[in-house]
NUGU-689176 format. One record per residue (C-alpha): z, x, y. Coordinates in nm, 4 decimals, padded with zeros to 6 digits. Example, Ala and Ser with C-alpha at 12.3 -4.5 7.8 and 13.67 -1.06 7.14 Angstrom:
2
<<00.7800 01.2300 -00.4500>>
<<00.7140 01.3670 -00.1060>>
//
This chain:
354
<<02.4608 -02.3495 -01.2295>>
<<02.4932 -02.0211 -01.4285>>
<<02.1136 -02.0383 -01.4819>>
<<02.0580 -02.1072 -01.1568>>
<<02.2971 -01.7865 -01.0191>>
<<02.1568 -01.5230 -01.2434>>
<<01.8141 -01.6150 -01.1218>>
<<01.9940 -01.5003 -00.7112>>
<<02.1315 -01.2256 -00.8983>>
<<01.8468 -00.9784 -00.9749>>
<<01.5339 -00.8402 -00.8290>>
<<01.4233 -00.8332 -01.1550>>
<<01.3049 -01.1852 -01.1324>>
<<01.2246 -01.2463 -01.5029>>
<<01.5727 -01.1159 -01.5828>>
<<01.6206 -01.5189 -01.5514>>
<<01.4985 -01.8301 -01.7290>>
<<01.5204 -02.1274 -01.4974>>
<<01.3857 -02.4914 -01.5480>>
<<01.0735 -02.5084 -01.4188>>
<<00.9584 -02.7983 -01.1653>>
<<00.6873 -02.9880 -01.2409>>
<<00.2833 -02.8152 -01.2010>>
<<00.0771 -03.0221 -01.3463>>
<<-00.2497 -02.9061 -01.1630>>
<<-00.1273 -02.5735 -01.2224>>
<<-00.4587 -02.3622 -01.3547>>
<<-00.4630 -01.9674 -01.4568>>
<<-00.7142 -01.7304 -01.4798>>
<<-00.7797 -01.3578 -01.4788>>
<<-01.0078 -01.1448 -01.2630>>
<<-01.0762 -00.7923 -01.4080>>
<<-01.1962 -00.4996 -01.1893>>
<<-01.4391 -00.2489 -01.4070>>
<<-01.3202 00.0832 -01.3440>>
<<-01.0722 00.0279 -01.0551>>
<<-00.9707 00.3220 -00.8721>>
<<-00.6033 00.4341 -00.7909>>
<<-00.4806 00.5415 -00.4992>>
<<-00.3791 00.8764 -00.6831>>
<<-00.7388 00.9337 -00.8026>>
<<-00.6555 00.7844 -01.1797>>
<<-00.8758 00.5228 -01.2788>>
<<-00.8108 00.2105 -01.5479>>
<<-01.1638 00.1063 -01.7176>>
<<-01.0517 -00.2609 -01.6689>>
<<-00.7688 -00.3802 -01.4422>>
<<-00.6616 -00.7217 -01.5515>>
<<-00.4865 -00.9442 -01.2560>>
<<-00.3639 -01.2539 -01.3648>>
<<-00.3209 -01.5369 -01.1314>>
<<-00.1974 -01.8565 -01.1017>>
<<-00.3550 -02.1633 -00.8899>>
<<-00.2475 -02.4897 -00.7418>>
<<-00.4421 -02.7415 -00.5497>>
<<-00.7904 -02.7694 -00.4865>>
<<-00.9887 -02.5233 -00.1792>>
<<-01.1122 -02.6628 00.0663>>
<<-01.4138 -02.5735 00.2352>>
<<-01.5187 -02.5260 00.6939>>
<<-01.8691 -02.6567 00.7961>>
<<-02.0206 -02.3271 00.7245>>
<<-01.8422 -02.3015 00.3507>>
<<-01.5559 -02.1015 00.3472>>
<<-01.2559 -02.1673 00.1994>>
<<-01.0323 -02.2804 00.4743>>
<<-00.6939 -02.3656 00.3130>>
<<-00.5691 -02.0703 00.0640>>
<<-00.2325 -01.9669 00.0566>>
<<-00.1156 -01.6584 -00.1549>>
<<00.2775 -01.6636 -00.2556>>
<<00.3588 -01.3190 -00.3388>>
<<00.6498 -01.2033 -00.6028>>
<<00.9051 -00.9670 -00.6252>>
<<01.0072 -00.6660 -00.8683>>
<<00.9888 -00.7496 -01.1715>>
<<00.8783 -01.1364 -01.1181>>
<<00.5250 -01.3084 -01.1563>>
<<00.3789 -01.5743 -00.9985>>
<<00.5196 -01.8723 -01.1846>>
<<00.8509 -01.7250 -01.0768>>
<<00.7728 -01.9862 -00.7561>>
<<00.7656 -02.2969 -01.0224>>
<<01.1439 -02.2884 -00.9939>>
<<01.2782 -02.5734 -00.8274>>
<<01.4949 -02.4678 -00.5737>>
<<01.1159 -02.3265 -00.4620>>
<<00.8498 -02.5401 -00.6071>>
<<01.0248 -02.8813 -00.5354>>
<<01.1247 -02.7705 -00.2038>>
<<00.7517 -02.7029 -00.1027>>
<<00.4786 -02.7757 -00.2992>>
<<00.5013 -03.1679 -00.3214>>
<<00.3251 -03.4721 -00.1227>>
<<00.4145 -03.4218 00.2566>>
<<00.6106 -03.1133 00.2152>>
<<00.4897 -02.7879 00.3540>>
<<00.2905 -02.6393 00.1420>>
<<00.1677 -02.9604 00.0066>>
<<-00.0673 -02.8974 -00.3060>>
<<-00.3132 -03.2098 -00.1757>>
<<-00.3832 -02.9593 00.1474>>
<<-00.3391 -02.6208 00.0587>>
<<-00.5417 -02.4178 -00.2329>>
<<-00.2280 -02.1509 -00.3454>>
<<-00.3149 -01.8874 -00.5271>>
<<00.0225 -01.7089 -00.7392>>
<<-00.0896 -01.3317 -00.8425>>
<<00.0452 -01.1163 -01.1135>>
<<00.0971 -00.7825 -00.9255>>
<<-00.0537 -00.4699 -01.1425>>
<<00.2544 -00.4217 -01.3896>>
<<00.3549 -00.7269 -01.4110>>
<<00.3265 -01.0606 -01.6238>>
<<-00.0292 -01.1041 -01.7580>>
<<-00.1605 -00.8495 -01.5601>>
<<-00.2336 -00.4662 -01.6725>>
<<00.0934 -00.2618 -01.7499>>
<<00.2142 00.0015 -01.9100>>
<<00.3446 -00.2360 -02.2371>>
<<-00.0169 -00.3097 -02.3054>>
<<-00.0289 00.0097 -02.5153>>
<<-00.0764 00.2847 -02.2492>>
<<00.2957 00.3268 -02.1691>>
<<00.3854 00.6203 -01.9476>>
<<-00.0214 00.7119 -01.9401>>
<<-00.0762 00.3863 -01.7388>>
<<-00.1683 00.5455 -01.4217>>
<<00.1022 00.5614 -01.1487>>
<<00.0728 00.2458 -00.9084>>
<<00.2284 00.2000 -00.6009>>
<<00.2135 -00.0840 -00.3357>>
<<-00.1010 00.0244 -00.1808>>
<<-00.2903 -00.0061 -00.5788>>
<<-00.1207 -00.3207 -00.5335>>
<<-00.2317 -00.4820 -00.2335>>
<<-00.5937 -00.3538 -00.2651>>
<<-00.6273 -00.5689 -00.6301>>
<<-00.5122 -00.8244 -00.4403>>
<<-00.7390 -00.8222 -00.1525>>
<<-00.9882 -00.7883 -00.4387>>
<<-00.8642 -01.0880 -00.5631>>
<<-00.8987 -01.2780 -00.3451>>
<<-01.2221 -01.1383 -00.1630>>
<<-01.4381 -01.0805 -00.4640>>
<<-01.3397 -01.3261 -00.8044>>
<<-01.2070 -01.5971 -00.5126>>
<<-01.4874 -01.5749 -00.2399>>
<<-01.1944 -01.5863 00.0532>>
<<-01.2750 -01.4166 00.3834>>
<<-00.9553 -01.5595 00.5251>>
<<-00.6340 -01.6777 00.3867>>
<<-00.4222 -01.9270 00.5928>>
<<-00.1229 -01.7431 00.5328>>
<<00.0888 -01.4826 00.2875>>
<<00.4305 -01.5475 00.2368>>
<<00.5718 -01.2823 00.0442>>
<<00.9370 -01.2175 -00.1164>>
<<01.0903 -00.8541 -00.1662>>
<<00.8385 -00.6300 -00.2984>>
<<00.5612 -00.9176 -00.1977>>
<<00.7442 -00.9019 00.1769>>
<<00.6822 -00.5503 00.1606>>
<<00.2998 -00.6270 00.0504>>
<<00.3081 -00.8744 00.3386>>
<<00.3704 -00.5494 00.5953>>
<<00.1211 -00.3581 00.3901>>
<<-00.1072 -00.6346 00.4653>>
<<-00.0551 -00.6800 00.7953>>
<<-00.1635 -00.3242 00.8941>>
<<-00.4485 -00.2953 00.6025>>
<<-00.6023 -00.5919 00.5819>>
<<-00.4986 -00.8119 00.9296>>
<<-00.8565 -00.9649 00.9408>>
<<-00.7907 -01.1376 00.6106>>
<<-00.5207 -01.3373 00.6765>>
<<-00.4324 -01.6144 00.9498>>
<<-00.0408 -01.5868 00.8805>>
<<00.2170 -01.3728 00.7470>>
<<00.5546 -01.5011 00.5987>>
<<00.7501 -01.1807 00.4457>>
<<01.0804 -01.2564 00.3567>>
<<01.4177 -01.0499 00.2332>>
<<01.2794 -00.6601 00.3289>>
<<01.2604 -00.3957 00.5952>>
<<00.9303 -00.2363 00.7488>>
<<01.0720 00.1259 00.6443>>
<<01.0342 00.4120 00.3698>>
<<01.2267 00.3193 00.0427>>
<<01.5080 00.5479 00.1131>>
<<01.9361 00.5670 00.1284>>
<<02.0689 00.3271 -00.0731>>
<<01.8162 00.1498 -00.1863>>
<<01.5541 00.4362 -00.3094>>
<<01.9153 00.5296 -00.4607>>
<<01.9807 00.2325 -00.6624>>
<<01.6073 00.2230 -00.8212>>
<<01.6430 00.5680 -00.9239>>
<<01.9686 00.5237 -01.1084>>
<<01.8383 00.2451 -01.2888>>
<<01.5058 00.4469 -01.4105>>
<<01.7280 00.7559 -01.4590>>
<<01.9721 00.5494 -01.7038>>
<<01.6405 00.4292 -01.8703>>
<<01.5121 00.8222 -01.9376>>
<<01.8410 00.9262 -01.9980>>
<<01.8834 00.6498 -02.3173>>
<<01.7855 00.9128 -02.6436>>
<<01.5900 00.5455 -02.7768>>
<<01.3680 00.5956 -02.4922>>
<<01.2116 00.8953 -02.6037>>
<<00.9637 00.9666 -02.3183>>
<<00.8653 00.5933 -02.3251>>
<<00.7727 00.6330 -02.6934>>
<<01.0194 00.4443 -02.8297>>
<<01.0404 00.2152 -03.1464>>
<<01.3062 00.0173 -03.0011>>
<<01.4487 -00.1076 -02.6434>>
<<01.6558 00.1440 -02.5399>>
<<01.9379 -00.1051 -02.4764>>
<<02.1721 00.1629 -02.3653>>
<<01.9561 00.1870 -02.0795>>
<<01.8360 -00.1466 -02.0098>>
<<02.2040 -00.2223 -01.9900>>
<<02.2604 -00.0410 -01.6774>>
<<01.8978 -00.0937 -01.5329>>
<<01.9666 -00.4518 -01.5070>>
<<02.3497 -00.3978 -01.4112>>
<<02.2603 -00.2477 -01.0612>>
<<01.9861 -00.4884 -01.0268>>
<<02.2510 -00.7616 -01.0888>>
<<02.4583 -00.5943 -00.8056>>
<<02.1626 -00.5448 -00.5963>>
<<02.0844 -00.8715 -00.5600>>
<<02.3683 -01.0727 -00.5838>>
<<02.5815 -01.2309 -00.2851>>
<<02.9253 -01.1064 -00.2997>>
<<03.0907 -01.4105 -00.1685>>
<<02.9506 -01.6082 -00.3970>>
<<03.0659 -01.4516 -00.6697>>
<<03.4306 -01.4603 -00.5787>>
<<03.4501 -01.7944 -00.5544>>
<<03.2266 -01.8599 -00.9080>>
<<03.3778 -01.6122 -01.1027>>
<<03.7624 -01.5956 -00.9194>>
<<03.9415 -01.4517 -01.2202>>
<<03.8892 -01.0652 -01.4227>>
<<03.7576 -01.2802 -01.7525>>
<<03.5275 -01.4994 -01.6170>>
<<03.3608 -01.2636 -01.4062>>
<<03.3441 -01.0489 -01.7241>>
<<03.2300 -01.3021 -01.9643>>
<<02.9325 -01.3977 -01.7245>>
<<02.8226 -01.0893 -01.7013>>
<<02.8170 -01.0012 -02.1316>>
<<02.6335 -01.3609 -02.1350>>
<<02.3828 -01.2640 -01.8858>>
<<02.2816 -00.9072 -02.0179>>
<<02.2248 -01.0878 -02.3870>>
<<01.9890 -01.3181 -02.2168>>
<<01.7953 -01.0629 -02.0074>>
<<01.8103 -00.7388 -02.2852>>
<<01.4868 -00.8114 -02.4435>>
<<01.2844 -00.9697 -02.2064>>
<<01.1650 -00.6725 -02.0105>>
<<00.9591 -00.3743 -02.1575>>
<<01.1517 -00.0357 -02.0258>>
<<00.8331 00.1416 -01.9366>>
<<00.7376 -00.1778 -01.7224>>
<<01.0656 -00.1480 -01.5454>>
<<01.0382 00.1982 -01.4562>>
<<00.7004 00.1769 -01.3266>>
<<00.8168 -00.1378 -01.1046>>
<<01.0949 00.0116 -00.9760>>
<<00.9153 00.3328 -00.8686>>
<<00.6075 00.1683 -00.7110>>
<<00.7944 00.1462 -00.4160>>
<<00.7752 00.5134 -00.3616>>
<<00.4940 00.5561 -00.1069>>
<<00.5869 00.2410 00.1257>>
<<00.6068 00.3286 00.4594>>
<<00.4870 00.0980 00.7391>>
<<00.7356 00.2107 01.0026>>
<<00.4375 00.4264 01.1680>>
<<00.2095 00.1506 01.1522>>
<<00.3936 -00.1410 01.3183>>
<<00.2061 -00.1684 01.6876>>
<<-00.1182 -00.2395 01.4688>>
<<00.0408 -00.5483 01.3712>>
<<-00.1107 -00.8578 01.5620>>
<<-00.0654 -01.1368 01.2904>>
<<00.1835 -01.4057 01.3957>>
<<00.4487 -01.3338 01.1186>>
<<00.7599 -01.4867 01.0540>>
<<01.0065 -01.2461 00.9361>>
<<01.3026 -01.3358 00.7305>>
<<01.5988 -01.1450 00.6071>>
<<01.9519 -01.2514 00.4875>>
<<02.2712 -01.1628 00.6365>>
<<02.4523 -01.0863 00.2718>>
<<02.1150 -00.8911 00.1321>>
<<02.3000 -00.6107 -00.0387>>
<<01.9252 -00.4157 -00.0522>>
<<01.8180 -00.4642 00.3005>>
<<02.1441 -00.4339 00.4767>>
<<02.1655 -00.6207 00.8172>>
<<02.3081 -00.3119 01.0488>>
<<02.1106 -00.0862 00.9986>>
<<01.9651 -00.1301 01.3497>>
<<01.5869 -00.1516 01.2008>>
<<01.4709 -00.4972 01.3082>>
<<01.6040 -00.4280 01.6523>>
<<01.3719 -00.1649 01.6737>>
<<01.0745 -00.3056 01.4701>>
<<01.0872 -00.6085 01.6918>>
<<00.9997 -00.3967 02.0278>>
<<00.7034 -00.3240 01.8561>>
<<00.6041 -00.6173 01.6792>>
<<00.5018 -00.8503 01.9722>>
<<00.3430 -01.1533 01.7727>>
<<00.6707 -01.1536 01.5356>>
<<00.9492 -01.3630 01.4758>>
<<01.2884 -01.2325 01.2866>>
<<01.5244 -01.4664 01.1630>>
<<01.8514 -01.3449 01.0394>>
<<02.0041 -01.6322 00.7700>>
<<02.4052 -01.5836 00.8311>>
<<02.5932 -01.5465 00.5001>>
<<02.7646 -01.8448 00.3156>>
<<02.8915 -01.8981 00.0024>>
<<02.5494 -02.1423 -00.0451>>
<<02.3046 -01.8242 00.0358>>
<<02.1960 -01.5823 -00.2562>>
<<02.2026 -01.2329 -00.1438>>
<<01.8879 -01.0553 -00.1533>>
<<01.7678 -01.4080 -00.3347>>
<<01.8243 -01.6466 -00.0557>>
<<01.4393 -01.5288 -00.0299>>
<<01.3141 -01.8102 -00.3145>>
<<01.5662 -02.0731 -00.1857>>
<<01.3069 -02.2314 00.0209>>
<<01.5923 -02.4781 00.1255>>
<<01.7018 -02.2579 00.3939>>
<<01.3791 -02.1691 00.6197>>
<<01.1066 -02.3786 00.4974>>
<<01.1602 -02.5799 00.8527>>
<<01.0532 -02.2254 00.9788>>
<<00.7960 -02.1779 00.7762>>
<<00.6466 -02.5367 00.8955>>
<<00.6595 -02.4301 01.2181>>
<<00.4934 -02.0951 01.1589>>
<<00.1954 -02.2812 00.9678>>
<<00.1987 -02.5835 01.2841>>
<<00.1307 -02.3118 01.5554>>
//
C-alpha cells in the first residue's frame, strides 16, 4: 500500500518504485534526430528519444499503420511508468481496452527524461532550454519519421503528456484519430501552480551543493523540498487522513519516502522538467480543436483545481469534447487518479468504440 500511495503522491513519477505488471512483448529502442532544432534557436547535434513498444502494428490495404497508440507521461516519469499495475493490468491485457493483440503502443521518453537526452548526460545547465513545444515536435518526429505513422488511433496523455495532448490537438490534429488527456487544464502555467514549480527549482538553486548545477554531490538540501511540494502537489488530502490519522505516522511516512526518492532524480533534470512548462498556453488556440477528445480531470487534483471556472469555459469552445469530472473519494489519488485506469477506462472504451 505505501508503495502504491507514494506513486499518487508526486508528479515526479519516478519519485516511486512500484511492482511492475507483466510486459513480456515489451521492446525498446531509440530514434536520434541529427542536429534537432529548438524552439529557442539552440540546437543538440543528436537528440536521443527513447521509446518503449508493445504489440505488433498493424497495417490498412494501402500500408499504413492503422492501430498505434502513444501513452504519454508526466513530469518527471517515462514511459514504463504505464507498466504499473493499477495501469498496465487494467488495460493492456487480452480483451481489455487497449489490448496489446490489437493495438501497436508506442511509450516515449519525453526530451529530459529517462533514456532520452537530458541535462545529466554531461551537458547540465548548457542542455538547451526545452519546453513542451521541443517536446511534442520529437514526438511527432517519432512517430512520423523512425515509426512511418501518418495517423495514430489515439493519444492519451497524463499531466504534462495531457498538456502535450492539447499541444497536439492544435499542432498536429491531422496526426491523430483520438485524444485522451487526462488530470490538466488548457491554460498558461500560472497562480498556484507556476508557483509551486518555481519554489521547488528555487530551493534546488538556493542549496550551496548545487553550485550552478555543477555540483559534486545531490544537493539533498534541495531535493528535500523539491520533492516535498511535489508530494503535496499531488497527493489527495482525504486520503491521507485516513492512512496516516495520527502526527507520527504521517511523519514517519514521509522521512521513509524522501530516503527512497533522494537519489533517484538528477537536480538539473528536475529543474529543467519543472520549467518546461513555461511557454504552454493553448487557451488561444482551443476553437482549432476538432479531434474527438475525452477530457479528464479529478475533483481532489490539488494542481488543476476544479473551480476555477476553466472547463466551463473551454467546453463552449471545444465542440467535439467531452469533460469528465471524477468526484473525490478516499479511493481517488489526487492529481494521480490520472494512472488509475480503474476509474475511466469504461470512458476511454467508449471514446476508442465511436
Amino acid at each position: 500500500m505505501r508503495k502504491l500511495l507514494l506513486a499518487s503522491l508526486g508528479i515526479l513519477a519516478m519519485h516511486s518504485s512500484p511492482v511492475q505488471a507483466q510486459t513480456p512483448d515489451a521492446k525498446e529502442g531509440d530514434a536520434v534526430f541529427s542536429e534537432f532544432a529548438f524552439g529557442s534557436g539552440a540546437k543538440l547535434s543528436d537528440l536521443k528519444i527513447h521509446y518503449t513498444s508493445l504489440g505488433t502494428p498493424h497495417r490498412d490495404k494501402d500500408g499504413n499503420i492503422s492501430n498505434a497508440v502513444m501513452i504519454l507521461h508526466g513530469t518527471g516519469g517515462t514511459g514504463k511508468q504505464f507498466f504499473q499495475p493499477q495501469f498496465a493490468n487494467e488495460l493492456f491485457g487480452p480483451g481489455q481496452v487497449l489490448d496489446t493483440t490489437r493495438y501497436f503502443i508506442i511509450l516515449p521518453d519525453n526530451i529530459g527524461h529517462g533514456q532520452s537526452s537530458k541535462p545529466s548526460d554531461g551537458l547540465r545547465m548548457a542542455f538547451p532550454k526545452y519546453d513542451y513545444d521541443d517536446m511534442v515536435t520529437a514526438q511527432y518526429r517519432l512517430v512520423t519519421e523512425k515509426l512511418g505513422i501518418k495517423k495514430l488511433k489515439l493519444i492519451l496523455g497524463t499531466s504534462m503528456g495531457c498538456m502535450h495532448g492539447f499541444v497536439w490537438a492544435t499542432r498536429y490534429p491531422e496526426a491523430v484519430e483520438k485524444l485522451a488527456p487526462f488530470a490538466c487544464l488548457p491554460v498558461e502555467i500560472a497562480g498556484q501552480n507556476r508557483m509551486w514549480r518555481k519554489l521547488s527549482m528555487d530551493a534546488i538553486k538556493a542549496d550551496p551543493a548545487w553550485h550552478n548545477g555543477n555540483y559534486t554531490s545531490p544537493p539533498l538540501a534541495g531535493l528535500r523540498t523539491a520533492a516535498s511540494l511535489s508530494m503535496i502537489a499531488g497527493a489527495n488530502p482525504l486520503a491521507l487522513q485516513a492512512q496516516f490519522p495520527s502526527r507520527d505516522a504521517a511523519e514517519k511516512f514521509t522521512d521513509e519516502a524522501f530516503q527512497r526518492i533522494a537519489l533517484r532524480n538528477d537536480a538539473n533534470d528536475i529543474i529543467y522538467q519543472l520549467d518546461s512548462s513555461r511557454t504552454y498556453n493553448p487557451w488561444p488556440h482551443l476553437e482549432k480543436i476538432r479531434t474527438p477528445m475525452l477530457w479528464i480531470n479529478s475533483a481532489d487534483d490539488f494542481i488543476n483545481p476544479s473551480n476555477y471556472g476553466i472547463t466551463v469555459l473551454a467546453m463552449k469552445r471545444m465542440p467535439t469534447a467531452k469533460f469528465i469530472l471524477i468526484p473525490a473519494s478516499p479511493e481517488t489519488k489526487g492529481h494521480g487518479t490520472h494512472t488509475w485506469a480503474k476509474f475511466w477506462k469504461d470512458d476511454l472504451a467508449r471514446l476508442l468504440a465511436q
